[in-house]
N, C-alpha and C positions, 0 to 999 in steps of 0.2 A: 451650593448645588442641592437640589430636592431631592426627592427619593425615588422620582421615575427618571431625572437623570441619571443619579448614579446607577439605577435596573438596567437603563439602555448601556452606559458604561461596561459596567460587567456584562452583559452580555453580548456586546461587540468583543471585549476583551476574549470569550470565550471563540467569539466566531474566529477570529484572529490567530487564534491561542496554535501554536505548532503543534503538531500530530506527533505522538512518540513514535519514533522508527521501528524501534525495538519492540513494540507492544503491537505496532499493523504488521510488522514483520512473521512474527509469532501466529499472530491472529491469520492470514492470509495462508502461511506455509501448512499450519492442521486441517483450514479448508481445503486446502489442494491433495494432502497427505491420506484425509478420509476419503475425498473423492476418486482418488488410484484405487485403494484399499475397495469401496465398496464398489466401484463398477469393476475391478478383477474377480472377487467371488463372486459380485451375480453373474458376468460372465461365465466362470465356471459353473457356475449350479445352475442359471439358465440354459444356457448354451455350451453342453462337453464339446460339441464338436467343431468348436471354435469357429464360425462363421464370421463374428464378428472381429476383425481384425487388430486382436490388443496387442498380439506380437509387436506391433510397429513402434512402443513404448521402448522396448527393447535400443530403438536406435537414440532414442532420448535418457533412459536412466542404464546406466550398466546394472546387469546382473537379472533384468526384469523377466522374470520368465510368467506365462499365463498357471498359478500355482499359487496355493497358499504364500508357501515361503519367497516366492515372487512378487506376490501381495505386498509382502511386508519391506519388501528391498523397495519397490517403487514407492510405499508408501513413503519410506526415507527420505530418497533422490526428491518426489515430490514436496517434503518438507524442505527442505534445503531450497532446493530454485523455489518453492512459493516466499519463502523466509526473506529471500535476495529481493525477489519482485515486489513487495511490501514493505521492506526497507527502503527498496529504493524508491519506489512511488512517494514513498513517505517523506523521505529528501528529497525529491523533486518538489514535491508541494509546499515543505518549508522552505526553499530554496527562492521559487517563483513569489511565492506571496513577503517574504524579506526584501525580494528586489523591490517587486511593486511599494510597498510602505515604503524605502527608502528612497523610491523616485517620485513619489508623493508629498514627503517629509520636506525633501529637495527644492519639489517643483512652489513648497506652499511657503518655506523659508524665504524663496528666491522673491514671490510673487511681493511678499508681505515688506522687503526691504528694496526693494525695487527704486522707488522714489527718495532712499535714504539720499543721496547726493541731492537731489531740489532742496533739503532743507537746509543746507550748510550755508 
């Protein structure tokens, strides 16, 4: 094997490579947790008189009221369901791409041994 084989090896190995759950889980739940957190204060310090309608979080996270310490409860709830959504995306994708390679594996085993009965 030369040296731009084995490059493309390794680097197919990486495209392949399963995604940690636990790490897009993480990753995904602080994006969501910041994004509650910073559109609740600028809502407040933009807008006291609440035109913008962030109450509605309320029916999504318990506890969320438009308020600092409401801030903080959403930015929670938000961690949690981003945390779940990023896991599971993350399973999903190692999930799908496992099938595929082993219906690949399958179909190239099958392909390769196909004619084994003509030679006998």
């Amino acid at each position: 094997m030369t040296t731009s084989d084995s490059q493309l090896a390794g680097q197919l190995a990486l495209a392949f490579a399963p995604l940690d759950k636990r790490a897009l889980g993480i990753g995904v739940g602080v994006a969501f947790a910041l994004l509650v957190f910073t559109v609740t204060i600028l809502g407040i310090l933009v807008d006291p008189g609440h035109s913008f309608p962030l109450d509605l979080l309320n029916h999504f996270f318990y506890g969320f009221r438009v308020s600092i310490v409401g801030a903080m409860v959403g930015a929670a709830w938000a961690f949690v369901t981003g945390f779940f959504w990023g896991w599971f995306a993350a399973f999903m994708r190692n999930l799908v791409y496992a099938l595929w390679l082993m219906n690949l594996r399958i179909r190239t085993d099958f392909s390769t041994s196909r004619d084994f009965l003509d030679h006998i």
